[in-house]
C-alpha positions as CSV (number, residue, x, y, z in Angstrom):
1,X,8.7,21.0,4.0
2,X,7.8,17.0,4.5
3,X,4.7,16.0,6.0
4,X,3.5,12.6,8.1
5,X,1.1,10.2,6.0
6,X,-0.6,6.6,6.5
7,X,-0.9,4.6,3.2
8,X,-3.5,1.9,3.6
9,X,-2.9,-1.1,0.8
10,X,-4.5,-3.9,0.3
11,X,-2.7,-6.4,-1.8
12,X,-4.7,-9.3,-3.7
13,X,-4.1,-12.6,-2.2
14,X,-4.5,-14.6,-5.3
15,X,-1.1,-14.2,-7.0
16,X,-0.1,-16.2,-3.5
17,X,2.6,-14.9,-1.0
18,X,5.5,-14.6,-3.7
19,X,3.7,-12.0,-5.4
20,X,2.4,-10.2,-2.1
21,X,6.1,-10.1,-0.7
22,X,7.0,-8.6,-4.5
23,X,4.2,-5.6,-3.8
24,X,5.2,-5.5,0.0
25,X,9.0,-4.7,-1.1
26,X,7.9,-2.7,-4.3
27,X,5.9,-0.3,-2.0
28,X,8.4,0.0,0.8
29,X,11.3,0.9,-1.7
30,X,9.3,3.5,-3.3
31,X,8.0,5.1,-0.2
32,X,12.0,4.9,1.1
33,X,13.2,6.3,-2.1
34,X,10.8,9.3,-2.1
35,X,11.1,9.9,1.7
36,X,11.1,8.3,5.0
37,X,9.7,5.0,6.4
38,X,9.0,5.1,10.0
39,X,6.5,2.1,10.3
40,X,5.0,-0.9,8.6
41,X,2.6,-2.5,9.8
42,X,1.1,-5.3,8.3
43,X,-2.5,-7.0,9.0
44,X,-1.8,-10.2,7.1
45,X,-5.3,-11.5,5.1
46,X,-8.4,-10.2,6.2
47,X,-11.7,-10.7,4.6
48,X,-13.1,-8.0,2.6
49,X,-16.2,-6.0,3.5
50,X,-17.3,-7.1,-0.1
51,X,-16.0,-8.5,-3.4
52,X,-13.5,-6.5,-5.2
53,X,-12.4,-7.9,-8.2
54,X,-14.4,-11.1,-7.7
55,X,-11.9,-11.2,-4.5
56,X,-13.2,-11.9,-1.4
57,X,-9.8,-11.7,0.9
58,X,-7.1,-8.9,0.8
59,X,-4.0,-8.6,2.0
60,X,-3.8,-5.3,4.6
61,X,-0.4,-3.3,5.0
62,X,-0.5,0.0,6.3
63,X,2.9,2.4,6.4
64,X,3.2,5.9,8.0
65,X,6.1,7.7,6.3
66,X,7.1,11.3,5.7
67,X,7.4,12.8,2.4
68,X,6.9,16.3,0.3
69,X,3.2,17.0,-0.4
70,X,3.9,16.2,-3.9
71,X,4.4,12.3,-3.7
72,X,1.5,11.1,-1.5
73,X,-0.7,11.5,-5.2
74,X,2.1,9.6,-7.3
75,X,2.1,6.9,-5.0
76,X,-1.7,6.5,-4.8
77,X,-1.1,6.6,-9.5
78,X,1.0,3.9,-9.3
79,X,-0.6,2.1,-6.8
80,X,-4.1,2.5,-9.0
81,X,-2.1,1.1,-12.2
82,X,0.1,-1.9,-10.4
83,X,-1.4,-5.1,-11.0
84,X,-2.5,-7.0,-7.5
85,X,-3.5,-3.7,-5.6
86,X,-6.6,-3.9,-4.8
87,X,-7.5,-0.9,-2.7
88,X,-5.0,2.0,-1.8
89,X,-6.1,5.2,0.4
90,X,-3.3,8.0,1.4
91,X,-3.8,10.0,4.8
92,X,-1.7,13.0,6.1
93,X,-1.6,12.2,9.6
């Protein structure tokens, strides 16, 4: 049984837009491969509400896909341990 969910990432800008069209593609592929994308929507840079990592601007994409119940977690664990993500926050819609 798959569910709808909204993944919220913000990427850091300071690796420069190489690196955020790396994350951008990394992130996409792994939400295809574990179920299906139906949107991506992406903010471009956006000031943060306050400093993360000494960062002051983020990179916002957001992408509503449908998975199992199971993958929503690992995404948000890989997100947590992949170098230039600055923020991530799952959703079931």
């Amino acid at each position: 049984m798959t569910s709808k969910y909204e993944a919220a990432l913000v990427f850091s800008v300071a690796g420069g837009d190489d690196s955020i069209a790396a994350l951008n593609a990394k992130f996409n592929e792994l939400i295809a491969k574990h179920g299906t994308v139906e949107n991506v929507d992406e903010w471009g840079k956006r000031k943060l509400a306050y400093l993360i990592n000494d960062e002051a601007e983020g990179y916002y994409t957001f992408i509503t896909f449908e998975s199992e119940p199971d993958f929503p977690a690992e995404l948000e664990r890989i997100a947590g341990i992949t170098e230039g993500v600055l923020r991530v926050m799952v959703i079931k819609k």
